[in-house]
C-alpha positions, 0 to 999 in steps of 0.5 A: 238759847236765850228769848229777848226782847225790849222789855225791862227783863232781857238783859238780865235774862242775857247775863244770865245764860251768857254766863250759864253757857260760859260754865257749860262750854256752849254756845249762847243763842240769841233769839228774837220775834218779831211780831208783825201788826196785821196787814204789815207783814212784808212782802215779796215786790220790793217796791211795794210802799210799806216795804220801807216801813218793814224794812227799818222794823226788822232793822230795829230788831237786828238791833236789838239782838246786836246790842244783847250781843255785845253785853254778852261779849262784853260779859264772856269775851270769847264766848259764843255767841250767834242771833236769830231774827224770826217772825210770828208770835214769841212763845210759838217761835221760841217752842220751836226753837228750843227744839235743838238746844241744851237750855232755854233762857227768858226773862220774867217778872214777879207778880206782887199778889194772887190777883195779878197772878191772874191776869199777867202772863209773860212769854216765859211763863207761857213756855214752861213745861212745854220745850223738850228742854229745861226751861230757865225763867229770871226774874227781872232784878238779878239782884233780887238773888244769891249769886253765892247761894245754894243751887236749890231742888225739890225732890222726893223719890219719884222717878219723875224728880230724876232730871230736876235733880239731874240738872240740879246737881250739873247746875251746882258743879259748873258754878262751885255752888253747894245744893240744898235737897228739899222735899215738902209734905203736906201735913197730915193727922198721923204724920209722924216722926217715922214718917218725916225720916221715910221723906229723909230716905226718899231724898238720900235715895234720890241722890245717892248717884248723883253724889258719886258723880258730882263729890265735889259738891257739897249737899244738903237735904231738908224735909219741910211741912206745907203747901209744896209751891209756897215752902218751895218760894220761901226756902229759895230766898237765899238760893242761887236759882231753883230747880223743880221738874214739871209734868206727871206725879212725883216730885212733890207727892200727891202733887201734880208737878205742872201745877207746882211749876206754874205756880212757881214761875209767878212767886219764885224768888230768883231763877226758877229752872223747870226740866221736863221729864226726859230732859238731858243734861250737858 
């Protein structure tokens, strides 16, 4: 399922799960909002004076919805493709129809400071760590990423970093991408080279059953010292798209998971994949 919309990031957004759902064997959702001024919203008499008005608004987004449909078809041929045309606001209207799908796709922006971070919200940015699914941001450039890059992850040894890694590895086998493993410790007196090994273990740990599963995918681990959002943005600069989980301890020790996504979804370099605890693949 994919969120669009007339802003500047839709298209890549489109491209984006259009080709993800080509991998994956789905079909691609197209869903649009459409938000009402107040006192518009139409009516039932059909004769009403702003009817007519109402009327050419929500054409203007089957529009919309049809020429996204046709750059994916263009994109894909034979891929499937159906829309949606809802009303309300677009982060309600989109939680609520992730509730059925396999991956919700939106498209983002990113901030050019902490300043901005502050006071620009996106819908995409509003939506995650909320649907039951994984939840994919794009950044408005797809050129901006490696599309031969690395399906990146951050992981540790917490059950919480299971489905992150789930989807990372399903990630790197429908796209014939390697997987880079990364843990970030936060450094601290005493850290060790004892210590940094244990992060090795609890990375190794972490993938031991996803490597019998997918062997034709080459993985690479690496333990980085810092804060987890920053190292994370800094290590996916040459990376397909990102993976992190969000909600709860782990995943990032000490960390709480909901805040290094957020983060994340204002300074990720590329695709940023955020999979809720509980989310299945496929």
């Amino acid at each position: 399922m994919v969120g669009v919309s007339r802003s500047s990031t839709a298209a890549s957004a489109v491209a984006w799960a259009a080709d993800a759902a080509a991998r994956r064997g789905r079909e691609l959702c197209l869903v649009h909002a459409q938000e009402w001024p107040a006192g518009a919203a139409p009516k039932h008499r059909h004769d009403a004076p702003d009817q007519v008005w109402a009327s050419h608004f929500r054409a203007a987004g089957r529009d919309l919805l049809l020429n996204h449909m046709d750059s994916a078809a263009e994109q894909v041929p034979g891929l499937r493709i159906s829309t949606r045309l809802e009303d309300g606001d677009p982060p309600a209207v989109l939680r609520e129809a992730a509730e059925g799908a396999v991956l919700l796709v939106i498209g983002s922006r990113q901030v050019s400071g902490p300043g901005e971070a502050v006071t620009f919200t996106t819908v995409g940015r509003s939506l995650v760590g909320h649907p039951p699914c994984p939840v994919v941001l794009v950044v408005g450039d797809t050129a901006r990423y490696d599309r031969l890059g690395p399906v990146m992850v951050g992981v540790d040894g917490s059950p919480a970093s299971a489905p992150a890694v789930a989807f990372a590895f399903e990630e790197a086998a429908s796209s014939e991408a390697d997987l880079l493993a990364v843990q970030v410790r936060r450094p601290r007196r005493g850290d060790w080279p004892e210590a940094v090994e244990e992060s090795f273990v609890d990375v190794s740990e972490a993938l031991a059953g996803w490597r019998e599963k997918y062997p034709q995918v080459v993985v690479r681990e690496k333990v980085v010292m810092g804060q987890p959002a920053v190292q994370l943005a800094q290590e996916a600069t040459a990376a397909r798209c990102l993976v992190v989980g969000s909600r709860g301890l782990g995943g990032f020790r000490g960390m709480v998971l909901g805040s290094t996504s957020r983060s994340l979804a204002h300074f990720a370099p590329g695709p940023l994949a955020v999979v809720p605890q509980g989310a299945g693949t496929g």
